[in-house]
PyMOL Python script that loads the backbone (N, CA, C, O; Angstrom):
from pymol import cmd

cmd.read_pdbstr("""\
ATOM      1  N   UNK A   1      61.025 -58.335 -74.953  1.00  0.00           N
ATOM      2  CA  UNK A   1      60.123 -57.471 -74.213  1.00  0.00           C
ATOM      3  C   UNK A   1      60.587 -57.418 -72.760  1.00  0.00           C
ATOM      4  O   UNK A   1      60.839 -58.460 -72.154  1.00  0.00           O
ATOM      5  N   UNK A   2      60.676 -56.490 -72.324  1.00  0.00           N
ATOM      6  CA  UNK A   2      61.398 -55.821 -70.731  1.00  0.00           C
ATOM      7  C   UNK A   2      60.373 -56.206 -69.825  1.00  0.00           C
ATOM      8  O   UNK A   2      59.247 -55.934 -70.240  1.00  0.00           O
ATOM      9  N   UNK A   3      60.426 -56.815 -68.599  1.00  0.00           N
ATOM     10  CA  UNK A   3      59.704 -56.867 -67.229  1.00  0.00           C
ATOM     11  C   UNK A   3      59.196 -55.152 -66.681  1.00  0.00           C
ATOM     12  O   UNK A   3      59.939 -54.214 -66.391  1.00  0.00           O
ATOM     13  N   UNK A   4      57.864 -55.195 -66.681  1.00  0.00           N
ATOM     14  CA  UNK A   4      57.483 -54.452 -65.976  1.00  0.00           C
ATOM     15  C   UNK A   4      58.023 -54.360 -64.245  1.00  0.00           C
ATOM     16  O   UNK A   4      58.058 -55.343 -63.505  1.00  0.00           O
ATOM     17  N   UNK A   5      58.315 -53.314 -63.942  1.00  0.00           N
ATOM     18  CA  UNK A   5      58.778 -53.414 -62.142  1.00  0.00           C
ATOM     19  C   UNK A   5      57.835 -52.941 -61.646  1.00  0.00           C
ATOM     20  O   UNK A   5      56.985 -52.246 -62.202  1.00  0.00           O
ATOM     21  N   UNK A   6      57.898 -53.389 -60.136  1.00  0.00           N
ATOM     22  CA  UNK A   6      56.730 -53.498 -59.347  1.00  0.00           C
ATOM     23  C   UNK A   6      57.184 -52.648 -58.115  1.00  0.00           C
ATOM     24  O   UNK A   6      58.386 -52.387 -58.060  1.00  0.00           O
ATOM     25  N   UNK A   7      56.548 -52.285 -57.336  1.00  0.00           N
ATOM     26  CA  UNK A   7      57.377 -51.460 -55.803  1.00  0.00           C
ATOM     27  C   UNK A   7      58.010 -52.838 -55.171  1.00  0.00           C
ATOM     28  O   UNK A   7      58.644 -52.555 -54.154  1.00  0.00           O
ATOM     29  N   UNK A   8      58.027 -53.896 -55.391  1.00  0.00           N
ATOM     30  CA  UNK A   8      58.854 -54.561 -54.805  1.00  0.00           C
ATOM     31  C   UNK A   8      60.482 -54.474 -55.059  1.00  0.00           C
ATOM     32  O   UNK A   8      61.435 -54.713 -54.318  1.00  0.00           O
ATOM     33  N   UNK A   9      60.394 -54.061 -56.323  1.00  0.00           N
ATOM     34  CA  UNK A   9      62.129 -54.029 -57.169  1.00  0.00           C
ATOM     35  C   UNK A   9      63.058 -53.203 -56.261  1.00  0.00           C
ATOM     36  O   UNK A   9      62.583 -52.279 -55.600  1.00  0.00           O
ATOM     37  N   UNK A  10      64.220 -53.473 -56.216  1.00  0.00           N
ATOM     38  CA  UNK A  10      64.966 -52.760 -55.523  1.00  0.00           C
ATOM     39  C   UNK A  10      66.252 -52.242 -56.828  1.00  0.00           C
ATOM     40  O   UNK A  10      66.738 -52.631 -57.890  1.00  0.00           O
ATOM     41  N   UNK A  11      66.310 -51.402 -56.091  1.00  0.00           N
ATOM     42  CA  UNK A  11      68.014 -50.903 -56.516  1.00  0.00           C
ATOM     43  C   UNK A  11      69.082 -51.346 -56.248  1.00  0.00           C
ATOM     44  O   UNK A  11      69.291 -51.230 -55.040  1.00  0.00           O
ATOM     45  N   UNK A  12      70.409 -52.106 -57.119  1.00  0.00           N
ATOM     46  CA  UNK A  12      71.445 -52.613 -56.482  1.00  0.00           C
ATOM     47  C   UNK A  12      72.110 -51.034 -56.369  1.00  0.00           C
ATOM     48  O   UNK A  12      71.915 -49.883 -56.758  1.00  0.00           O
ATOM     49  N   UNK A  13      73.471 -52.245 -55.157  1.00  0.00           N
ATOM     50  CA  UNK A  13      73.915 -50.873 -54.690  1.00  0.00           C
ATOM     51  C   UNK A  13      74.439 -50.297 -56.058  1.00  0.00           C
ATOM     52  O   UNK A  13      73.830 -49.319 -56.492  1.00  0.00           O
ATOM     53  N   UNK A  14      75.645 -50.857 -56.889  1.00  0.00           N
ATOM     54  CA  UNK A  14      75.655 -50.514 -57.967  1.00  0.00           C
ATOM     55  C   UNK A  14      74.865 -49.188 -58.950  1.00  0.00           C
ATOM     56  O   UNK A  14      75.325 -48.188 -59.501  1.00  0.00           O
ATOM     57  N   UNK A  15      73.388 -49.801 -58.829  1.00  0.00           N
ATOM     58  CA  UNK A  15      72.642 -48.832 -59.495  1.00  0.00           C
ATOM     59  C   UNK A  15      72.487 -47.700 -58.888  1.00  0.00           C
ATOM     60  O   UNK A  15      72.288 -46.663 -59.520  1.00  0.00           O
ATOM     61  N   UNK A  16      72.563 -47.749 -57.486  1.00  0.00           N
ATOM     62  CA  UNK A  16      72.159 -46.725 -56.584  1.00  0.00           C
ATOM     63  C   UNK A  16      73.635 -45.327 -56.834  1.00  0.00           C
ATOM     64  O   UNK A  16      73.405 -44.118 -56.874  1.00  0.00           O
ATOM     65  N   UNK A  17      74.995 -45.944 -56.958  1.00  0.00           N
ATOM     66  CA  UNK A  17      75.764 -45.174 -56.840  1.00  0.00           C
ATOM     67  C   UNK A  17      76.096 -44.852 -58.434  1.00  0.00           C
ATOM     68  O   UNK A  17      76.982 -43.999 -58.493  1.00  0.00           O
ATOM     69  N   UNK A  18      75.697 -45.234 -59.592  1.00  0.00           N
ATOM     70  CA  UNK A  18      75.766 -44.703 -60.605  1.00  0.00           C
ATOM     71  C   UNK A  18      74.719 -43.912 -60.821  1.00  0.00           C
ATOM     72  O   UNK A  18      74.691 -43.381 -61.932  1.00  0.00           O
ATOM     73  N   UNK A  19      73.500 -43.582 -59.792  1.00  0.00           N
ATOM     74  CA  UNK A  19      72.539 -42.235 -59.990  1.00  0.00           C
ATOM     75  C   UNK A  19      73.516 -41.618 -59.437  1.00  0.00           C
ATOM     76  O   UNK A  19      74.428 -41.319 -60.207  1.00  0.00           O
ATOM     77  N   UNK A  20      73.637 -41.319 -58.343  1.00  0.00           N
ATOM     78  CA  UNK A  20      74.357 -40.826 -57.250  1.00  0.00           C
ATOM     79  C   UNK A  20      75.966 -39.755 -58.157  1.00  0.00           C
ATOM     80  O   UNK A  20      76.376 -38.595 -58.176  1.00  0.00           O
ATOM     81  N   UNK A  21      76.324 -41.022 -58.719  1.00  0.00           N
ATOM     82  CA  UNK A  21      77.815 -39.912 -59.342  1.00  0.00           C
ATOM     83  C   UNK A  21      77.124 -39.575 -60.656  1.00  0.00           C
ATOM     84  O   UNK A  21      77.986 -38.917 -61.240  1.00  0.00           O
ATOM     85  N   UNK A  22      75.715 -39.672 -61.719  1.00  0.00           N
ATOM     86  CA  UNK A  22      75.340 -38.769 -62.655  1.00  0.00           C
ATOM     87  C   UNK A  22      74.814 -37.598 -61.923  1.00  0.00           C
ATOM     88  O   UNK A  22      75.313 -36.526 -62.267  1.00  0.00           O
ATOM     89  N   UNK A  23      73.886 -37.556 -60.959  1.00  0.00           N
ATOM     90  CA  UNK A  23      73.465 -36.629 -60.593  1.00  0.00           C
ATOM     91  C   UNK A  23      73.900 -35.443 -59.554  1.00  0.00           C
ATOM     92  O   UNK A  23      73.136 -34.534 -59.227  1.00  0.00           O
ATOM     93  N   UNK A  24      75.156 -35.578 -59.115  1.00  0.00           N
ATOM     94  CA  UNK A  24      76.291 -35.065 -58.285  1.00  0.00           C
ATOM     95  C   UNK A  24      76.530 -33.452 -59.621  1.00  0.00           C
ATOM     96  O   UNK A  24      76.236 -32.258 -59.554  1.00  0.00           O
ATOM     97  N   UNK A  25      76.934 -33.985 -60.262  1.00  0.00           N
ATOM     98  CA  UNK A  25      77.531 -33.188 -61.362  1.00  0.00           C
ATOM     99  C   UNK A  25      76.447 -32.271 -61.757  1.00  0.00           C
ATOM    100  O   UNK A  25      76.564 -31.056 -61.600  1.00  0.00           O
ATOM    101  N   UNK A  26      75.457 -32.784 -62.237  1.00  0.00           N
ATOM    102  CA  UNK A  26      73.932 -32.246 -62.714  1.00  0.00           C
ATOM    103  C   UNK A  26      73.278 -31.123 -61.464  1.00  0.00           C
ATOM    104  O   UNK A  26      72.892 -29.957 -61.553  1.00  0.00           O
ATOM    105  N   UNK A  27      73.332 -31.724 -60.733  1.00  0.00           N
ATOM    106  CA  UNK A  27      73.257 -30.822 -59.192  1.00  0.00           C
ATOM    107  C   UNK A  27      74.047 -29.968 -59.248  1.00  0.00           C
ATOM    108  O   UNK A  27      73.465 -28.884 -59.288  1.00  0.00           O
ATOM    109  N   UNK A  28      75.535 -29.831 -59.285  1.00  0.00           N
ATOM    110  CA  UNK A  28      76.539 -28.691 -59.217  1.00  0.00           C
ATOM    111  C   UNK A  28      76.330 -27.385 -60.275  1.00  0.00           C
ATOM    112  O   UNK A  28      76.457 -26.162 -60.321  1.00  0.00           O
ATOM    113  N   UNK A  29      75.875 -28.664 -61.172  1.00  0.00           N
ATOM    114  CA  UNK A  29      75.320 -27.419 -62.850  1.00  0.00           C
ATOM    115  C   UNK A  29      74.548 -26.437 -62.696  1.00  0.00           C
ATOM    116  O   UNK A  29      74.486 -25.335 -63.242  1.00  0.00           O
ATOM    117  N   UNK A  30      73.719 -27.144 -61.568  1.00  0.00           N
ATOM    118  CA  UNK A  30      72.472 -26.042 -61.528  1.00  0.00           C
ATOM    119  C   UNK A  30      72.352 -24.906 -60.267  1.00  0.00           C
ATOM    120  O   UNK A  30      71.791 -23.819 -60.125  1.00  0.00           O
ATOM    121  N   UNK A  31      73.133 -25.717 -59.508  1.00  0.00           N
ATOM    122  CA  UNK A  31      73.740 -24.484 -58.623  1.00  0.00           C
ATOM    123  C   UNK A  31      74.649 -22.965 -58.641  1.00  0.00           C
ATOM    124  O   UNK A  31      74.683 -21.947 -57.950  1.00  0.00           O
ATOM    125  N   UNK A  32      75.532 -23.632 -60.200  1.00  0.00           N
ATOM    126  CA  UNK A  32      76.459 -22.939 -60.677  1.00  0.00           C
ATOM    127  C   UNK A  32      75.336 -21.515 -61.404  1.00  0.00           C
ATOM    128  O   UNK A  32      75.688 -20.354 -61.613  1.00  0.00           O
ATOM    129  N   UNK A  33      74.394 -21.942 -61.572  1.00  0.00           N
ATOM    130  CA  UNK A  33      73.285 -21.151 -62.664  1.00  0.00           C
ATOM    131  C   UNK A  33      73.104 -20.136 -61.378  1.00  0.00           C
ATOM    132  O   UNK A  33      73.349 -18.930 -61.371  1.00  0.00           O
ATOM    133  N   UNK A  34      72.690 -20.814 -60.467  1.00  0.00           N
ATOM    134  CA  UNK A  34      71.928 -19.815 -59.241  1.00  0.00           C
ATOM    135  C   UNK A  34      72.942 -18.085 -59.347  1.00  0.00           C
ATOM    136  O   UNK A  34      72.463 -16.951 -59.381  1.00  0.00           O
ATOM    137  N   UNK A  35      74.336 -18.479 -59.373  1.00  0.00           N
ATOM    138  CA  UNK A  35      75.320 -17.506 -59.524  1.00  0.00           C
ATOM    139  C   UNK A  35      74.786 -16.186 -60.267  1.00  0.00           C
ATOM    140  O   UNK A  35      74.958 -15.112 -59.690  1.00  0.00           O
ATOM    141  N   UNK A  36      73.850 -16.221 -62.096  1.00  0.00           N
ATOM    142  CA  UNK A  36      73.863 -15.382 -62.050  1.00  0.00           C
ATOM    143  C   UNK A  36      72.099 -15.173 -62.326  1.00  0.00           C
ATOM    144  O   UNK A  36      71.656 -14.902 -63.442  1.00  0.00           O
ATOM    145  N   UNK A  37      71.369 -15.325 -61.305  1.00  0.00           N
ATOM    146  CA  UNK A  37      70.297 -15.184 -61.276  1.00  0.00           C
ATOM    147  C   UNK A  37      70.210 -14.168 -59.435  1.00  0.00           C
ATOM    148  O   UNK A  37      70.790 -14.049 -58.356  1.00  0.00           O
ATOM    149  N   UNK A  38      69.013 -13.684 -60.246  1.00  0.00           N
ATOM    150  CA  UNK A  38      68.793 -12.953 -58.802  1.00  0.00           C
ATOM    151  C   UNK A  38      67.404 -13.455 -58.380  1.00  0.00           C
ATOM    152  O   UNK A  38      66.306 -13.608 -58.914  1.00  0.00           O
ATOM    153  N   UNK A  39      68.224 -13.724 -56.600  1.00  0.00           N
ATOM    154  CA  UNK A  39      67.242 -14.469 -55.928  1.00  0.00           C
ATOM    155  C   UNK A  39      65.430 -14.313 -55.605  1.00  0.00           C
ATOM    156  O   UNK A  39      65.161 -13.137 -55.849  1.00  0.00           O
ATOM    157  N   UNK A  40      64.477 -14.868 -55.273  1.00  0.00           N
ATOM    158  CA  UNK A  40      62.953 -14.556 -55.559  1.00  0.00           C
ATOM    159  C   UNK A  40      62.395 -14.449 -56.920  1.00  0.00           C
ATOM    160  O   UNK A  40      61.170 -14.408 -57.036  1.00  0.00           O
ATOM    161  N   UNK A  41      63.430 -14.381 -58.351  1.00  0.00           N
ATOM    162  CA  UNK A  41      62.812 -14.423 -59.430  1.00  0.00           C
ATOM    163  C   UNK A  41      62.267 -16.167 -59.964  1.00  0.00           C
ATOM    164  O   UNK A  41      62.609 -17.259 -59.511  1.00  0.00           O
ATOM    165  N   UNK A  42      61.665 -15.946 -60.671  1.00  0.00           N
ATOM    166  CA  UNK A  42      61.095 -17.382 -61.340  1.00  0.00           C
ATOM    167  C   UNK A  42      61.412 -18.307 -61.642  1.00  0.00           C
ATOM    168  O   UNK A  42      60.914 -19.364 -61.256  1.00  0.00           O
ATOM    169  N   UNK A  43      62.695 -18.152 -62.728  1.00  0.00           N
ATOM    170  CA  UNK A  43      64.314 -18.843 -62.556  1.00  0.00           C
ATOM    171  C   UNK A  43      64.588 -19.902 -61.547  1.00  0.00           C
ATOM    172  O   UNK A  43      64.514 -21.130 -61.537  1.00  0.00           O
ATOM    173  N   UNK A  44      65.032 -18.707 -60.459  1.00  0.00           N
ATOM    174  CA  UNK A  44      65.964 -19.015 -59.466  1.00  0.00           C
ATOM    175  C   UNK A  44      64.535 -19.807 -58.636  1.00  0.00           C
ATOM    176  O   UNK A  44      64.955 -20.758 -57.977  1.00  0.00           O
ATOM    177  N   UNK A  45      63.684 -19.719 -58.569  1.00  0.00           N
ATOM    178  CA  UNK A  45      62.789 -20.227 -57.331  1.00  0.00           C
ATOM    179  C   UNK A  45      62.551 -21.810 -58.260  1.00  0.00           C
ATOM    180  O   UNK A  45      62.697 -22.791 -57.530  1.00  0.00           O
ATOM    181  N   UNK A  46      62.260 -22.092 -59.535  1.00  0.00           N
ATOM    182  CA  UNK A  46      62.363 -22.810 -60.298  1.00  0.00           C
ATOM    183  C   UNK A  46      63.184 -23.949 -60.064  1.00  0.00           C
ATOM    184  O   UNK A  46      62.831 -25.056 -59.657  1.00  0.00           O
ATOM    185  N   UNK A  47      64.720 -23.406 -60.479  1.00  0.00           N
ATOM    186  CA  UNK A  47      65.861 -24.350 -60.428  1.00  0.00           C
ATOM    187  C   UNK A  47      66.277 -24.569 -58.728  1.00  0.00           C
ATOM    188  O   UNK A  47      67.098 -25.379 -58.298  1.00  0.00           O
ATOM    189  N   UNK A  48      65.678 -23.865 -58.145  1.00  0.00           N
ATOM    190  CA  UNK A  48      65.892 -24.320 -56.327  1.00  0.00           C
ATOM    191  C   UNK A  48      65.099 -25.402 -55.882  1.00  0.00           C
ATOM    192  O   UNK A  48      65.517 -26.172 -55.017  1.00  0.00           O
ATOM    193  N   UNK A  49      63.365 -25.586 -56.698  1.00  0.00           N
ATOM    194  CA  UNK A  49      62.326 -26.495 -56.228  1.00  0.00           C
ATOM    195  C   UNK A  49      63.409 -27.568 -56.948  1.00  0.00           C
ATOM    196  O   UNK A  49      63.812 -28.451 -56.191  1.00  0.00           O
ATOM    197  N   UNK A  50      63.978 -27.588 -58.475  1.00  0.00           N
ATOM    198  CA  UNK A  50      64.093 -29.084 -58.883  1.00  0.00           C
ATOM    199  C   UNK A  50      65.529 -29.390 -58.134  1.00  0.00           C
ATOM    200  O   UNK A  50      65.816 -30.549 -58.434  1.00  0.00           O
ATOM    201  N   UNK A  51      66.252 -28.995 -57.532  1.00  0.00           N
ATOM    202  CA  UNK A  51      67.289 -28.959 -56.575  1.00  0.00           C
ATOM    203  C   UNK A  51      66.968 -29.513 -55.632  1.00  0.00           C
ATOM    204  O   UNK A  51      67.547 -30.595 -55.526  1.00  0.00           O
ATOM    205  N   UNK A  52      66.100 -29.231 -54.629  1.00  0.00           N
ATOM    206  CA  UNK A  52      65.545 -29.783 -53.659  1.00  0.00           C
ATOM    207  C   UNK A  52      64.473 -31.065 -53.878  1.00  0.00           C
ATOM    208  O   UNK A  52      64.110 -31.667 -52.867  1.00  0.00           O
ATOM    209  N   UNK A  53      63.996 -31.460 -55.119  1.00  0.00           N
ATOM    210  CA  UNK A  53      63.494 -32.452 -55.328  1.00  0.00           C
ATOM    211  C   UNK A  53      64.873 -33.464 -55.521  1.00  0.00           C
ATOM    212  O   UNK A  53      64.711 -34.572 -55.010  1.00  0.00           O
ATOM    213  N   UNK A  54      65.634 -33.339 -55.900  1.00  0.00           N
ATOM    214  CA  UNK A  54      66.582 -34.160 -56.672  1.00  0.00           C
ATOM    215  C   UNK A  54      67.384 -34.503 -55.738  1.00  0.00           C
ATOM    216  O   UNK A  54      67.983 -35.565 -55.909  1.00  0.00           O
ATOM    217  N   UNK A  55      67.668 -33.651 -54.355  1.00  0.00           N
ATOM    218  CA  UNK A  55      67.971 -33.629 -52.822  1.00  0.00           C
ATOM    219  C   UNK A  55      67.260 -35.063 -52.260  1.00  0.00           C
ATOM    220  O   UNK A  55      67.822 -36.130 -52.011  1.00  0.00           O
ATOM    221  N   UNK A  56      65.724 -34.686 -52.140  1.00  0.00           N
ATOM    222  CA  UNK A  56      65.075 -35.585 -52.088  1.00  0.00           C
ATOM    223  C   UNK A  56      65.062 -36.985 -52.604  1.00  0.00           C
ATOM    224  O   UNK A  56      64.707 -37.843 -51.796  1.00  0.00           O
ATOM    225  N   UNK A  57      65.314 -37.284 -53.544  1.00  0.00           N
ATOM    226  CA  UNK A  57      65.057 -38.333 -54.692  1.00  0.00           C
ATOM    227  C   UNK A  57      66.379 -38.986 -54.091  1.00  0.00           C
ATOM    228  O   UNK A  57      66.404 -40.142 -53.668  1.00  0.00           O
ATOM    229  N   UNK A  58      67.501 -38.108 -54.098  1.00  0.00           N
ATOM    230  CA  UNK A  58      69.158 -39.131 -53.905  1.00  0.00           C
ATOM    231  C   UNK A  58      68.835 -39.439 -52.097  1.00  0.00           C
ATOM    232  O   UNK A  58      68.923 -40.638 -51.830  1.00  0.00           O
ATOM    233  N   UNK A  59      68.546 -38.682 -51.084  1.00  0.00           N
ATOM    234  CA  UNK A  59      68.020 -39.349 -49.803  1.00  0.00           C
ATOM    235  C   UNK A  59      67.279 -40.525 -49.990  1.00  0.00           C
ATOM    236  O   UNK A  59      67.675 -41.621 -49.594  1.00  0.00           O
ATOM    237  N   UNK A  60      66.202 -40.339 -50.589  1.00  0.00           N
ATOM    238  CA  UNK A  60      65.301 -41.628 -50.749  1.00  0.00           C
ATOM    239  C   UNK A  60      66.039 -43.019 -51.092  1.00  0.00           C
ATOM    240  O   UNK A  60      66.009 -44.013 -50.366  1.00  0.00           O
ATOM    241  N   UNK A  61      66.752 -42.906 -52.408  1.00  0.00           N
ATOM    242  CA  UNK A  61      67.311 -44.092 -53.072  1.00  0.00           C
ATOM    243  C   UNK A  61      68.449 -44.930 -52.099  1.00  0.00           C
ATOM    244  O   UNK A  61      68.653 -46.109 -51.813  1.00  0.00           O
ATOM    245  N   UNK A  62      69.034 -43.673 -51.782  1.00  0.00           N
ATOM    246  CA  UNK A  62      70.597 -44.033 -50.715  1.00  0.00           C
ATOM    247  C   UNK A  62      69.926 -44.200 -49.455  1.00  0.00           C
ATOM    248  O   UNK A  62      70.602 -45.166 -49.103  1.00  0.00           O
ATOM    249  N   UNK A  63      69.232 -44.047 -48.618  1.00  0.00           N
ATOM    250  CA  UNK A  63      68.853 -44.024 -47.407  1.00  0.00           C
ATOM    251  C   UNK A  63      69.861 -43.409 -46.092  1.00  0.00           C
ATOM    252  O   UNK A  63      70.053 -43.862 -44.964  1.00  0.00           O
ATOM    253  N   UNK A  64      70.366 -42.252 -46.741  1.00  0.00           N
ATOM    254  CA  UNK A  64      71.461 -41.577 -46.178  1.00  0.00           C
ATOM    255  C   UNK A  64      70.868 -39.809 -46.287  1.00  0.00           C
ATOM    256  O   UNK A  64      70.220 -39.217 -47.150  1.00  0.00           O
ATOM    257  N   UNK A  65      71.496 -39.355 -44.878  1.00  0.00           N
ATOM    258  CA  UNK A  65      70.787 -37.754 -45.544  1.00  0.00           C
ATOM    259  C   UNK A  65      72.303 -37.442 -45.845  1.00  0.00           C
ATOM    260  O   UNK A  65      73.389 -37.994 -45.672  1.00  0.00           O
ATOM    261  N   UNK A  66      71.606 -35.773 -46.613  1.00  0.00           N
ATOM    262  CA  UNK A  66      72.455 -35.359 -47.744  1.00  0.00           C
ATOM    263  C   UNK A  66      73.345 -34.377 -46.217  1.00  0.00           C
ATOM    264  O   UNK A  66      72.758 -33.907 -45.242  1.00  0.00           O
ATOM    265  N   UNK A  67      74.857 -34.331 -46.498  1.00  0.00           N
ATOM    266  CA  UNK A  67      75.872 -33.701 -45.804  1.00  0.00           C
ATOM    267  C   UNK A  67      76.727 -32.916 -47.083  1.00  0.00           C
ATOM    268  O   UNK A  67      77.490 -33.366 -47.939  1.00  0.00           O
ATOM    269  N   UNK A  68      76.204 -31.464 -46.780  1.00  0.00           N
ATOM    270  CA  UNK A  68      76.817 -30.757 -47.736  1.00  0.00           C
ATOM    271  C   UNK A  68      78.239 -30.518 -47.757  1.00  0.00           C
ATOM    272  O   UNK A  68      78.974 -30.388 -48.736  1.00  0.00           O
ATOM    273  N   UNK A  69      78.494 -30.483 -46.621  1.00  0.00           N
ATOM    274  CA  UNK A  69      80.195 -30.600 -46.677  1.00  0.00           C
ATOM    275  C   UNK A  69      81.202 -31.567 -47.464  1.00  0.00           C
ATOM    276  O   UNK A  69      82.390 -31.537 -47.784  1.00  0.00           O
ATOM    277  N   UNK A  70      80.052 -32.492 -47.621  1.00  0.00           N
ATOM    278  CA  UNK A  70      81.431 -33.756 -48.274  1.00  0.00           C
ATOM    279  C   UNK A  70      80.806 -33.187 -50.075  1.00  0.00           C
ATOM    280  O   UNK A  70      79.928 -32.467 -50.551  1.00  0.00           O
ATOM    281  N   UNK A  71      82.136 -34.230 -50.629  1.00  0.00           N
ATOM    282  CA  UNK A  71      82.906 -33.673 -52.219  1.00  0.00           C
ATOM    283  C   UNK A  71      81.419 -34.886 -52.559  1.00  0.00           C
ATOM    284  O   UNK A  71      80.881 -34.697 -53.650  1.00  0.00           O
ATOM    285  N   UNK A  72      81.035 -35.621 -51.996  1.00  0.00           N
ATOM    286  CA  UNK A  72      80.050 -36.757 -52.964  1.00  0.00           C
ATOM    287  C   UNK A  72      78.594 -36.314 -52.107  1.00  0.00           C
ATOM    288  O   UNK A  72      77.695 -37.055 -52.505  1.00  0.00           O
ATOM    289  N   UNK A  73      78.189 -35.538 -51.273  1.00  0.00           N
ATOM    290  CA  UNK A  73      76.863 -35.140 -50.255  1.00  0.00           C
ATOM    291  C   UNK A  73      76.898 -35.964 -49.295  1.00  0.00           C
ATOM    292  O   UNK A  73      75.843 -36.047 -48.667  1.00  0.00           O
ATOM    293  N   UNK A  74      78.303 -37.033 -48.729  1.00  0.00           N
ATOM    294  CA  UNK A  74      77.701 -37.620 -48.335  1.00  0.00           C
ATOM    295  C   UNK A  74      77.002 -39.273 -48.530  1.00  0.00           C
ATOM    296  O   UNK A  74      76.847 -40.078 -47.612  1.00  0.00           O
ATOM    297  N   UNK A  75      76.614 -39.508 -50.129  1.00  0.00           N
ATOM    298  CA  UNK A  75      75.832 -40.110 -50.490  1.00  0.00           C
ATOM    299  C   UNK A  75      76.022 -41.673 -50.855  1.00  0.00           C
ATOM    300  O   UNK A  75      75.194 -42.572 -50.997  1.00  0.00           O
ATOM    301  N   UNK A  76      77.618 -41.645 -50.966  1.00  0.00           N
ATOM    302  CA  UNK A  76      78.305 -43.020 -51.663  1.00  0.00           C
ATOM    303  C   UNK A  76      79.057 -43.260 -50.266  1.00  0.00           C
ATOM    304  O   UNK A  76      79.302 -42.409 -49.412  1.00  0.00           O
ATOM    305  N   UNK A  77      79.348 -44.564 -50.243  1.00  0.00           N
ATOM    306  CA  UNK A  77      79.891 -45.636 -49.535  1.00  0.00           C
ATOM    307  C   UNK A  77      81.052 -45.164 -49.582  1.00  0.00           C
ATOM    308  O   UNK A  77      81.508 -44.470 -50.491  1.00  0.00           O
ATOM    309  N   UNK A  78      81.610 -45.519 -48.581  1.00  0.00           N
ATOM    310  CA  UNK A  78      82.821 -44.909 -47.785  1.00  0.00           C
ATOM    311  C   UNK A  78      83.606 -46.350 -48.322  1.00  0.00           C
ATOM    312  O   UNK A  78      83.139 -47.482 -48.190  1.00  0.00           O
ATOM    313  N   UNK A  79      85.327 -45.892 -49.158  1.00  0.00           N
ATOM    314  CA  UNK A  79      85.763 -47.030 -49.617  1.00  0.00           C
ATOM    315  C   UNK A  79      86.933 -47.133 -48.712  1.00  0.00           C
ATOM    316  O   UNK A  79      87.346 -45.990 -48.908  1.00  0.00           O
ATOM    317  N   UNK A  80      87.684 -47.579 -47.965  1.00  0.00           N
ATOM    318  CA  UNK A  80      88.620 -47.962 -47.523  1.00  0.00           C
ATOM    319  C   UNK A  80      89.820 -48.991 -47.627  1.00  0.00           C
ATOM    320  O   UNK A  80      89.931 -50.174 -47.307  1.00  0.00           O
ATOM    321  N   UNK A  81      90.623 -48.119 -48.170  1.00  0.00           N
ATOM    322  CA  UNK A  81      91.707 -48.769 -48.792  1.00  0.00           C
ATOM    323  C   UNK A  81      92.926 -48.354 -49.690  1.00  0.00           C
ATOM    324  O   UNK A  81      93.722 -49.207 -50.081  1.00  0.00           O
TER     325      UNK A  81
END
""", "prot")
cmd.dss("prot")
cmd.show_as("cartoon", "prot")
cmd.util.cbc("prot")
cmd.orient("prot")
């Protein structure tokens, strides 16, 4: 039987960057959709709210804001080496 978690539990970094590179991809998927939708329809206003939640959700976990320019948002640890 599994431990219930509490708001005390944390995320290792580990866990934090294996959301981070599933949901990178999943994010791109749904952006790729926006392409052939036309904008203000139901769809598109739809898959933009869970976009911007999921924006949200990877800020929260990482404690980093999202930088659209970079290939990862931004979101993963800078490896050097």
């Amino acid at each position: 039987m599994s431990r219930r978690h509490d708001r005390n539990d944390r995320l290792t970094e580990s866990e934090i960057e294996a959301i981070v590179l599933a949901a990178i991809p999943l994010r791109m998927a749904i952006q790729k959709c926006f392409i052939s939708l036309k904008p203000f329809n139901e769809t598109y206003s739809l898959l933009h709210h869970h976009v911007a939640g999921l924006d949200a959700v990877l800020e929260r976990i990482t404690g980093r804001s999202i930088d659209y320019r970079s290939r990862d948002l931004g979101l993963l640890p800078r490896r050097d080496g």
